[in-house]
C-alpha positions in Angstrom: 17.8 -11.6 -1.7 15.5 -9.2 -3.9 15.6 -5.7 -2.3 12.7 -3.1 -2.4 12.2 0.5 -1.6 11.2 1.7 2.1 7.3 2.2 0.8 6.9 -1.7 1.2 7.1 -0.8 5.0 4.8 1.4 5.2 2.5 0.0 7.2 4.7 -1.8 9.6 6.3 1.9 10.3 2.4 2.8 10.7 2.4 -0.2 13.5 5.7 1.0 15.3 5.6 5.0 15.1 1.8 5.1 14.8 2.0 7.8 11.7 2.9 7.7 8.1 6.8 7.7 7.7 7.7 7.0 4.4 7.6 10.9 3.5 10.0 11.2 7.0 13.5 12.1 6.6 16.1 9.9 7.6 19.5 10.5 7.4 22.6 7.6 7.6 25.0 7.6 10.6 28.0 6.4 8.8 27.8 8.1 5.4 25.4 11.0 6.1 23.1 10.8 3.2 20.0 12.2 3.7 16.9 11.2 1.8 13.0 10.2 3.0 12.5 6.9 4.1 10.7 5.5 1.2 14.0 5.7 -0.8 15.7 3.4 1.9 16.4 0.1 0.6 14.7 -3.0 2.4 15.8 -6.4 2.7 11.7 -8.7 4.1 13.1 -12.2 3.6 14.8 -12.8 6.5 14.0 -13.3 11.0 13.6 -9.8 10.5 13.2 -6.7 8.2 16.7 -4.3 7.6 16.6 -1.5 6.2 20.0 -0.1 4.4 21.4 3.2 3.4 21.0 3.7 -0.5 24.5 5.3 -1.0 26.6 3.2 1.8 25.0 0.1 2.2 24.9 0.3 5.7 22.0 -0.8 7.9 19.8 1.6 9.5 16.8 0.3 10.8 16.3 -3.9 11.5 12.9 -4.8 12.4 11.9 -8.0 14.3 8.2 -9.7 15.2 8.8 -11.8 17.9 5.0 -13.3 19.5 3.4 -9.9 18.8 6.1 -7.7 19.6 7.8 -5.3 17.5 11.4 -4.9 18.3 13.5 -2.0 17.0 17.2 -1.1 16.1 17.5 2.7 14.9 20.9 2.9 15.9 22.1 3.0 12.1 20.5 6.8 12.0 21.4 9.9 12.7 18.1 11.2 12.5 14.7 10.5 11.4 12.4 13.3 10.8 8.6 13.7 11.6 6.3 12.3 9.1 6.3 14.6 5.7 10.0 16.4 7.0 11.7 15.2 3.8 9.0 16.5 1.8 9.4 20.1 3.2 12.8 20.1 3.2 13.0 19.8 -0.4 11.1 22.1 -0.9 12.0 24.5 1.3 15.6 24.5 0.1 16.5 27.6 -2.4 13.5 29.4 -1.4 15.2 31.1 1.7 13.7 27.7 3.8 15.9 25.7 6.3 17.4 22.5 5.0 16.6 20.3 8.3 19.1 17.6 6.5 21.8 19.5 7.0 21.4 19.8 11.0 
């Protein structure tokens, strides 16, 4: 199964959150890598859509459309930031900012 980047969710996060995610932070529950959701690494060819962690392999986010409802498992996250968080946490860090990764 060919994997691609969490951009080629975009706009089903659009459908579930009703905002732009890909810029959002997420970071893994088992590992604790932290990186924005367009890095995640997605998985479209099955019932469903998963979403793994880059660095463990673990799954993060699955994604299923069932008769026009969106069901959600987020329970591979610790936490997933507002849209654009990853973006200003990056740049934030080393000029006196907060790194809200490291929370």
């Amino acid at each position: 199964m060919d994997a691609v980047d969490g951009n080629a969710i975009g706009g089903l996060l659009i459908d579930v959150f009703g905002a732009e995610m890909s810029a959002a932070g997420s970071t893994c529950a088992t590992c604790g890598a932290s990186r924005p959701v367009a890095e995640l690494v997605v998985y479209r060819r099955g019932p469903g859509t998963v979403v793994r962690c880059r660095t463990c392999g673990s799954v993060l986010m699955v994604f299923v459309t069932r008769h026009g409802v969106t069901g959600v498992d987020l329970a591979g996250l610790a936490s997933l930031g507002e849209p654009g968080s990853a973006l200003s946490g990056r740049r934030n860090q080393g000029q006196g900012g907060t790194n809200e990764y490291a929370r």
